[in-house]
C-alpha positions as CSV (number, residue, x, y, z in Angstrom):
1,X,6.3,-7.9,-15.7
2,X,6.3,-5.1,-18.2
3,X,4.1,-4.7,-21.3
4,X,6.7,-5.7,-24.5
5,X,5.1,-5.4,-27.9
6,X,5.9,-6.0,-31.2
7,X,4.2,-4.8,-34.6
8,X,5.7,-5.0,-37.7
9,X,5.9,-1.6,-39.0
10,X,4.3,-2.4,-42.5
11,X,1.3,-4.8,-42.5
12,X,0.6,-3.9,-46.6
13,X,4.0,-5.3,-47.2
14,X,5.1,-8.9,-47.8
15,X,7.8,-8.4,-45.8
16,X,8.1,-5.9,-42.8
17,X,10.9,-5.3,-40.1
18,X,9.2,-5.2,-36.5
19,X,9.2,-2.9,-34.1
20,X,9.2,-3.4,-30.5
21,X,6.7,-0.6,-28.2
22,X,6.8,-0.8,-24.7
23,X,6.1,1.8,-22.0
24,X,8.2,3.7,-19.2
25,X,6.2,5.3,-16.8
26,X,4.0,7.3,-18.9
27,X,6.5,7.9,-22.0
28,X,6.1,5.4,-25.1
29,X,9.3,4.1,-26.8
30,X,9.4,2.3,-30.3
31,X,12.3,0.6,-31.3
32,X,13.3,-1.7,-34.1
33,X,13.8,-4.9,-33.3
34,X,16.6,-5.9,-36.2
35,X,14.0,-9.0,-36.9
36,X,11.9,-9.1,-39.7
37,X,8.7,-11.2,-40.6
38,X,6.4,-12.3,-43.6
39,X,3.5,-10.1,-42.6
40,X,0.8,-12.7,-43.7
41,X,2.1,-15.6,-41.1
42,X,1.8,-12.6,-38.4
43,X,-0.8,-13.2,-35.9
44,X,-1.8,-9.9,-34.0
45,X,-3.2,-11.2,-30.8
46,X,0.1,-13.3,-30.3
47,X,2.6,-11.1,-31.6
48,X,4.5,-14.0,-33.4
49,X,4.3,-15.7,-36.5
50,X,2.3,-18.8,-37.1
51,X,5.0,-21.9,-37.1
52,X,3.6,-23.6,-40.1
53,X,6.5,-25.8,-42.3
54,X,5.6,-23.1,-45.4
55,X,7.4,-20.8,-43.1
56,X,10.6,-22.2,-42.0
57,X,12.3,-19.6,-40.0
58,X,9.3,-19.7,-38.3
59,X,9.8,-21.4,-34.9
60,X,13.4,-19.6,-34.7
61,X,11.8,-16.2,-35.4
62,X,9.1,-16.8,-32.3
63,X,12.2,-17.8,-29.8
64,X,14.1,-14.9,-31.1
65,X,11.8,-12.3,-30.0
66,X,10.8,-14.4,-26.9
67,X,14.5,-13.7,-26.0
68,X,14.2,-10.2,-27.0
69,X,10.7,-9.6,-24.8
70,X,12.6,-11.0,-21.8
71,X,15.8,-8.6,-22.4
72,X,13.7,-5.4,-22.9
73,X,11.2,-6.1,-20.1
74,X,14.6,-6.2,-17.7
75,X,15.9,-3.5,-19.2
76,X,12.9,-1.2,-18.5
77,X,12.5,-2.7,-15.4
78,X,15.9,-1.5,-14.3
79,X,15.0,1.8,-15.3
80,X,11.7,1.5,-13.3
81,X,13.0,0.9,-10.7
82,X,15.7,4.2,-10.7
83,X,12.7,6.2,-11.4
84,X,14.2,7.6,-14.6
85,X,12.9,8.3,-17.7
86,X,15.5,7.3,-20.3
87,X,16.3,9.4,-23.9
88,X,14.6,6.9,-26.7
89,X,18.6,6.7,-28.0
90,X,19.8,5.7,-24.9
91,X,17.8,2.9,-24.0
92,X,18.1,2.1,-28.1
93,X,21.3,1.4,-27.4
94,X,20.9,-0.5,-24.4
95,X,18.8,-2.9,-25.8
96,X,20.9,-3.0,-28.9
97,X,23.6,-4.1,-27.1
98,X,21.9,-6.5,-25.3
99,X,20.4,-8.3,-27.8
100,X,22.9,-7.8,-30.5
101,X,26.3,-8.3,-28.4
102,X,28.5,-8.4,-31.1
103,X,27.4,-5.1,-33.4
104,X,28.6,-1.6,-33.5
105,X,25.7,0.5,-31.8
106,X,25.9,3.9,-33.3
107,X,23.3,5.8,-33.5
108,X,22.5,7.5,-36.7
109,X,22.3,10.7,-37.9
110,X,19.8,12.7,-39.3
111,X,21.4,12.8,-42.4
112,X,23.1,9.7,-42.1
113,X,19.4,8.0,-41.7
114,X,18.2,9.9,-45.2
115,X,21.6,8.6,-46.7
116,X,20.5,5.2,-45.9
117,X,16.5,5.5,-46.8
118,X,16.8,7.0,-49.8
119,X,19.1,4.1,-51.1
120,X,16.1,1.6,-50.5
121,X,12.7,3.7,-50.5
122,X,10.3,3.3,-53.7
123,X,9.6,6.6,-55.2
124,X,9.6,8.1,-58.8
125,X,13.0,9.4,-60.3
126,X,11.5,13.4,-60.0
127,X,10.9,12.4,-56.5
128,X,14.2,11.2,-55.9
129,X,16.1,13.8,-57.5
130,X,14.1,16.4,-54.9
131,X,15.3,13.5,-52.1
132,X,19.0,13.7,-53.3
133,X,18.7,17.7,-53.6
134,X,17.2,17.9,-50.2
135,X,20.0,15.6,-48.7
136,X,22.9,17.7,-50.8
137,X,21.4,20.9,-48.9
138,X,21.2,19.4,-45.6
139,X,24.8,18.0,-45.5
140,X,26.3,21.6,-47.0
141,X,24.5,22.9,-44.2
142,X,26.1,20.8,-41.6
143,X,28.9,21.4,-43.1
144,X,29.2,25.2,-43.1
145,X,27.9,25.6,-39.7
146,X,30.2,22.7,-38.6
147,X,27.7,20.6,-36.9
148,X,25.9,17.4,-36.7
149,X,21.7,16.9,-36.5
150,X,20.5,14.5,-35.1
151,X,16.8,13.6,-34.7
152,X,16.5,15.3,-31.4
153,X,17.7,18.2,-32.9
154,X,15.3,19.0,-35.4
155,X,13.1,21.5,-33.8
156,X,12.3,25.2,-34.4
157,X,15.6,26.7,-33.7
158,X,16.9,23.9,-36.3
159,X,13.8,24.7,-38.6
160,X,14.4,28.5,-38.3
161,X,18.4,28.1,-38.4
162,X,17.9,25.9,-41.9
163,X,15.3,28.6,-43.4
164,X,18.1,31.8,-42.8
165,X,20.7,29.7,-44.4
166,X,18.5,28.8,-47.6
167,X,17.9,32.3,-47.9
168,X,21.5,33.2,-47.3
169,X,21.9,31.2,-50.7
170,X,19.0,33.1,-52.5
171,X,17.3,30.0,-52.7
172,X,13.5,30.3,-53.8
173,X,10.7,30.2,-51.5
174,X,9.4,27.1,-53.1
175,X,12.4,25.5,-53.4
176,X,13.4,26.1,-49.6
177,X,9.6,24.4,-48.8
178,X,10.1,21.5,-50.7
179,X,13.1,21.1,-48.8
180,X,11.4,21.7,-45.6
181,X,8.6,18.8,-46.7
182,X,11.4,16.3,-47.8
183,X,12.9,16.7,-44.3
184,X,9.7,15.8,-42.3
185,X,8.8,13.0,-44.7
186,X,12.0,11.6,-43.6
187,X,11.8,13.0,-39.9
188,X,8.5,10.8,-40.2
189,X,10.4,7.8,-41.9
190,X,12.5,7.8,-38.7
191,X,9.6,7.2,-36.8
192,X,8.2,4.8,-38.7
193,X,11.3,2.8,-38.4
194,X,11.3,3.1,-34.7
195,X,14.5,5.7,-34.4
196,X,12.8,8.3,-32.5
197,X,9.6,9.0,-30.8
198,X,9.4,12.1,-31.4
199,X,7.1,14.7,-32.6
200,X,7.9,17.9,-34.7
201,X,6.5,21.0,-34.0
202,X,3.1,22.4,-35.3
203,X,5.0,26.0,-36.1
204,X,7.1,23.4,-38.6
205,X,5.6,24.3,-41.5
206,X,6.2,23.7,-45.0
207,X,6.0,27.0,-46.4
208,X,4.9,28.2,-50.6
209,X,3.8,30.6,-52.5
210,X,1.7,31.0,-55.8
211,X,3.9,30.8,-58.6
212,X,3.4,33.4,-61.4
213,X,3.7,29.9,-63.8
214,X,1.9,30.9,-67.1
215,X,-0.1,29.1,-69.7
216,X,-0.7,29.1,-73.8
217,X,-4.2,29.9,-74.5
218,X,-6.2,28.2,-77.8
219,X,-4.5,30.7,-80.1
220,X,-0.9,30.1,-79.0
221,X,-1.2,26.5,-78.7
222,X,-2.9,26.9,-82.7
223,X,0.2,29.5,-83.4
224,X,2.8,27.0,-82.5
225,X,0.7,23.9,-84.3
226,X,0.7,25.8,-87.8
227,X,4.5,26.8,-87.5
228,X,6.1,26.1,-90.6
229,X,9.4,24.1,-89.3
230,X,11.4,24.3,-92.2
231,X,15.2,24.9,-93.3
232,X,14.4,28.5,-94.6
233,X,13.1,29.1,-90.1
234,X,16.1,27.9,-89.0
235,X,18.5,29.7,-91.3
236,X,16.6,32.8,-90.4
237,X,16.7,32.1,-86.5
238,X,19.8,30.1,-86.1
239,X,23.5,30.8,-86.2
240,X,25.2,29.0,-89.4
241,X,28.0,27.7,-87.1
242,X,25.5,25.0,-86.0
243,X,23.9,24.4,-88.7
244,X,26.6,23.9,-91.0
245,X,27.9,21.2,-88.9
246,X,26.9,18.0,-90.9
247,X,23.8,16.2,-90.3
248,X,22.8,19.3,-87.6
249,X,20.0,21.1,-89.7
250,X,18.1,17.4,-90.6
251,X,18.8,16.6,-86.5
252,X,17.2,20.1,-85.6
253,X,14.1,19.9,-88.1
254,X,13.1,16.6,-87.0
255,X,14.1,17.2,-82.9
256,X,11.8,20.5,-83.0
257,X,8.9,18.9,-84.6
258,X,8.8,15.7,-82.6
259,X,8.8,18.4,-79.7
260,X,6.2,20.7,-80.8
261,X,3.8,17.5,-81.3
262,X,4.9,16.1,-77.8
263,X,4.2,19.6,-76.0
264,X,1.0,19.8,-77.9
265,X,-0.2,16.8,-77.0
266,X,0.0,17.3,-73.3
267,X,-1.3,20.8,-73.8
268,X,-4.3,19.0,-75.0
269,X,-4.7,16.1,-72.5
270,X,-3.2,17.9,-69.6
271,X,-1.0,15.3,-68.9
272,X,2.0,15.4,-66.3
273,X,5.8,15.5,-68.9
274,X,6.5,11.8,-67.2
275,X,3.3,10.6,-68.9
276,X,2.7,12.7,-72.3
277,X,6.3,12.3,-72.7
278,X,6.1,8.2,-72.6
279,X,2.7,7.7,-74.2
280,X,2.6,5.1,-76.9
281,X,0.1,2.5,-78.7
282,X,-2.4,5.8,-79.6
283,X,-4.0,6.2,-83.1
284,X,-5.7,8.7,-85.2
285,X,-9.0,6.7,-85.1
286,X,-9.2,6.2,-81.3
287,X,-11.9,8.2,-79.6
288,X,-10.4,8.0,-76.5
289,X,-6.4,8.6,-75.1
290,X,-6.0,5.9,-71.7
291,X,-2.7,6.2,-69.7
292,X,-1.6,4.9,-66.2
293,X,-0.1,8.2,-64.4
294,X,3.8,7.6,-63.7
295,X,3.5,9.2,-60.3
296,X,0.0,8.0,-59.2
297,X,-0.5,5.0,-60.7
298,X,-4.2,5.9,-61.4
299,X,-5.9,5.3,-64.8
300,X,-7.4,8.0,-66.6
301,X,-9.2,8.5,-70.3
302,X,-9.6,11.2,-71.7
303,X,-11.1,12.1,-75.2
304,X,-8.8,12.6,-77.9
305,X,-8.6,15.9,-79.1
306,X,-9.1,16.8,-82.8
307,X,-5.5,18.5,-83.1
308,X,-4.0,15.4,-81.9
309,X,-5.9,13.4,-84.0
310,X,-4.1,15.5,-87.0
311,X,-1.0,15.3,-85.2
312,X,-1.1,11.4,-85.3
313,X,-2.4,11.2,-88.7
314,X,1.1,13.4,-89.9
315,X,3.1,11.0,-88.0
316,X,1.5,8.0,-89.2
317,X,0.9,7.1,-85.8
318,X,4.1,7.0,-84.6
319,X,4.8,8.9,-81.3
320,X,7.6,11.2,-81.0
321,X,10.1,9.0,-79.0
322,X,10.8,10.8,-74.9
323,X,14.0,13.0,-74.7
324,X,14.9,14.6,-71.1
325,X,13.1,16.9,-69.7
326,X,16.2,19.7,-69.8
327,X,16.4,18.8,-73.2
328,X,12.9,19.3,-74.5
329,X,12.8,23.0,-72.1
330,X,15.4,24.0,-74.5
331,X,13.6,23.2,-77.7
332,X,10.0,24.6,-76.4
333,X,11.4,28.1,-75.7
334,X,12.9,28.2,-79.4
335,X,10.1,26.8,-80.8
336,X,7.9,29.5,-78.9
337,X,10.2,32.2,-79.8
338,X,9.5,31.4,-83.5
339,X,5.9,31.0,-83.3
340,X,6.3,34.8,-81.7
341,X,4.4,34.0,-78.6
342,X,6.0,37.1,-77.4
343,X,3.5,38.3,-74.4
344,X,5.4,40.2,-71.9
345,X,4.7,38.8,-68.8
346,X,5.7,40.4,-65.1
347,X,7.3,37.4,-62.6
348,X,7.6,38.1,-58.8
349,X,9.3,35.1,-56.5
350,X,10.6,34.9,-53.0
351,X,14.5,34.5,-53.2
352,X,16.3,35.0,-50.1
353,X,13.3,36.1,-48.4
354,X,12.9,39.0,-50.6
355,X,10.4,39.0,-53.3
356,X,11.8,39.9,-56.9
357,X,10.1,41.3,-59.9
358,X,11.0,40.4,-63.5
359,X,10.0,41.1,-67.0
360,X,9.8,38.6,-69.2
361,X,8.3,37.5,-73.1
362,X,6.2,34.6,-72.4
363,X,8.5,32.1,-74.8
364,X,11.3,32.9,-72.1
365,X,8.9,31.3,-69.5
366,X,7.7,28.0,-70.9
367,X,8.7,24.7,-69.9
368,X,7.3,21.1,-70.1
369,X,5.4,21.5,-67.5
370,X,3.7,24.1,-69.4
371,X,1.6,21.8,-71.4
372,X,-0.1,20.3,-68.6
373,X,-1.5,23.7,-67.2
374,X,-2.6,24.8,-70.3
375,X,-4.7,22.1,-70.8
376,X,-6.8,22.8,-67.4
377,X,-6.9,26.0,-67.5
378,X,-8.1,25.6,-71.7
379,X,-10.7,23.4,-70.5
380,X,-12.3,25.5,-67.8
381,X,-12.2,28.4,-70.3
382,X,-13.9,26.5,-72.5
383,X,-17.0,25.6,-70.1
384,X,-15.7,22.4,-68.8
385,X,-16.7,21.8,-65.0
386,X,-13.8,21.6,-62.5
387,X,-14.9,18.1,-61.4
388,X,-14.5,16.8,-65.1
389,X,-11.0,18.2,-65.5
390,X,-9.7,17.2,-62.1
391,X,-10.4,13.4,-63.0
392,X,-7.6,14.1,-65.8
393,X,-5.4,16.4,-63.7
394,X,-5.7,14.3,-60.2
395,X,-6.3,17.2,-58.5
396,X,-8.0,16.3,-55.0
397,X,-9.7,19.5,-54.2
398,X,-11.2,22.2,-56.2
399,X,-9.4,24.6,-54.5
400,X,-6.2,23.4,-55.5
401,X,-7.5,22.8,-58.4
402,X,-8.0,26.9,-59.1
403,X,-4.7,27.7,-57.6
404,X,-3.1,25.5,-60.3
405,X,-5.0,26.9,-63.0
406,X,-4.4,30.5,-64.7
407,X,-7.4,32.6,-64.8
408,X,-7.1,36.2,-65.0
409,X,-10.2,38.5,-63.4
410,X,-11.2,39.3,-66.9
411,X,-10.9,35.4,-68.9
412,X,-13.5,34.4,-65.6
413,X,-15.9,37.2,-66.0
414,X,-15.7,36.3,-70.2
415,X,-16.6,32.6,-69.4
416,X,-19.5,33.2,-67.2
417,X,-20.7,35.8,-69.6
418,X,-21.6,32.4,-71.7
419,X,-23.3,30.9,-69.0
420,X,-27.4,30.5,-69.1
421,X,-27.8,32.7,-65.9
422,X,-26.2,36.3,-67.5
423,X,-28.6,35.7,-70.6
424,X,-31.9,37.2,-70.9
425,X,-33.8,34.1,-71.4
426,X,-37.1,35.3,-69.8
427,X,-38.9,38.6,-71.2
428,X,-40.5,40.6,-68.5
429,X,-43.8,42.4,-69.4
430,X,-44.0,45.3,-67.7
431,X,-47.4,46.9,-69.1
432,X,-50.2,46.8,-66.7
433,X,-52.5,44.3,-66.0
């Protein structure tokens, strides 16, 4: 009799769906089985649940997938004994039919699949926005080439085919590879959940390049701390059709200000937006800032800088409440066009798959995101060891680590000029003996 398995496909889980693995010939198949368990009644060397009365649907679940380990093991016997090798979909669908009589067995999609997942997969709301962008693209794609892809079509004439069409649309090099990783994530997913067993190819790559991103050193970040947000800056700077509209020059003074302390408080703790943006229940007499990242769920301290100590002592301790991220990119570059942090700055990026060159003043260029590379790349100027900074950052390796930062030839060469090994500690006597 053939060898029928089942795993469940998520044995960290309370709950997992179960996959059935068996073998034709010398090709492995995994399948779901439509039958799902709760993964601490499942007993590994048995491949059932234990039937316990704390687990009701336990004796039905065993005789369902007894029923199910008969059908399959006929159904690859069949096709042992023609010799063939069936396509994983096509023996899906057998067995789909087979044990499921009455439902509709279509098989999904590639993009039909991501539809689905993305509706029920646990991720942060920047991740799902990249997800839902990535999904957007792949559909438009389909759509102007007028085809369908399914999971035995992604390969490298699909991977090359999807990377000429990006760049058809002058999309960025970055933003074409964070497309390319959201689609094997879900390519992977797929697996996971038993729709393919398939492999992508090594050549598909997710592909990147160094972004020209920039950073506010010490004397920006202090330019931008002692600006003087007032009603006489803004009726300089501003045009008096907004701020004559009523209540708009109190909204403005008060929206800039909470900004400029938010940005400087991640420039300082080189926080991620999601986590300086949200911080709360910090005072002025605290020596230390704890937060649990957004995205990672790790726990980091870090101590609390004096400038934010002064912030918090202006503002009473009470935070600047979180605004979007759009939002606050707006208000950043006005607020750094009027501290004059007017550095012209030379931006190349991949578009298309030609690289572009730009010139820009550095107020044009700063985001949210700003804040959080400042920070590292502050501290390592200021003689902080890599290792130290990455506990705040979460960088995993130092040589991300010094991609991410921005240090020019010349800021390195300054900072090591401080260290003990380029001083002339020893005096060497060179009179004779």
């Amino acid at each position: 009799m053939p060898e029928i398995h089942f795993y469940p496909s998520h044995y960290k889980r309370a709950k997992s769906s179960i996959n059935i693995v068996f073998h034709i010939e010398k090709q492995q198949y995994k399948i779901p089985s439509g039958e799902s368990c709760l993964v601490k009644y499942w007993i590994p060397k048995k491949q059932r649940v234990k039937e316990c009365s704390e687990y009701s649907d336990s004796y039905t679940l065993n005789r369902r997938l007894n029923f199910i380990q008969d059908t399959c093991a006929e159904v690859v016997r069949d096709f042992s004994l023609k010799m063939t090798i069936p396509t994983l979909r096509e023996i899906s669908l057998i067995i789909e039919a087979k044990i499921k009589p009455n439902a509709k067995t279509t098989a999904l999609t590639f993009s039909e699949f991501i539809k689905d997942h993305i509706k029920k997969v646990n991720v942060s709301p920047n991740t799902m926005k990249r997800y839902v962008t990535t999904l957007a693209k792949l559909e438009a794609y389909q759509a102007e080439l007028n085809l369908k892809v399914n999971f035995s079509d992604v390969d490298m004439i699909f991977y090359n085919s999807f990377l000429r069409w990006m760049n058809s649309k002058k999309y960025s090099l970055n933003y074409t590879g964070d497309s390319i990783k959201n689609l094997k994530a879900f390519f992977k997913a797929a697996n996971d959940e038993g729709l393919h067993n398939l492999t992508l190819p090594d050549k598909f790559k997710v592909i990147s390049e160094d972004s020209d991103s920039i950073y506010l050193n010490k004397d920006e970040l202090q330019r931008l701390y002692d600006l003087e947000i007032n009603e006489d800056l803004l009726l300089d700077n501003v045009p008096l059709k907004i701020l004559n509209v009523k209540g708009n020059m109190e909204r403005m003074l008060k929206s800039l200000r909470d900004c400029r302390d938010r940005f400087l408080i991640g420039s300082y703790t080189a926080m991620r937006f999601s986590d300086y943006a949200f911080l709360s229940g910090v005072k002025s007499t605290d020596r230390m800032i704890s937060r649990t990242s957004q995205k990672t769920g790790v726990r980091t301290v870090i101590p609390m800088h004096p400038t934010i100590k002064e912030i918090l002592k202006a503002r009473e301790n009470k935070l600047p409440p979180p605004v979007s991220n759009q939002k606050m990119n707006d208000q950043l570059k006005l607020l750094c066009k009027l501290a004059k942090i007017n550095e012209v700055v030379e931006i190349t990026i991949t578009k298309g798959g030609k690289k572009e060159r730009s010139i820009k003043k550095k107020w044009e260029l700063v985001t949210t995101h700003t804040a959080r590379r400042s920070g590292a790349t502050n501290m390592y100027l200021s003689g902080i060891d890599s290792i130290s900074i990455m506990a705040f950052t979460g960088h995993k390796t130092v040589k991300n680590f010094m991609k991410y930062i921005r240090v020019s030839q010349q800021e390195n060469a300054d900072r090591l000029q401080e260290h003990p090994y380029f001083k002339n500690e020893r005096t060497v006597n060179n009179g004779s003996s």
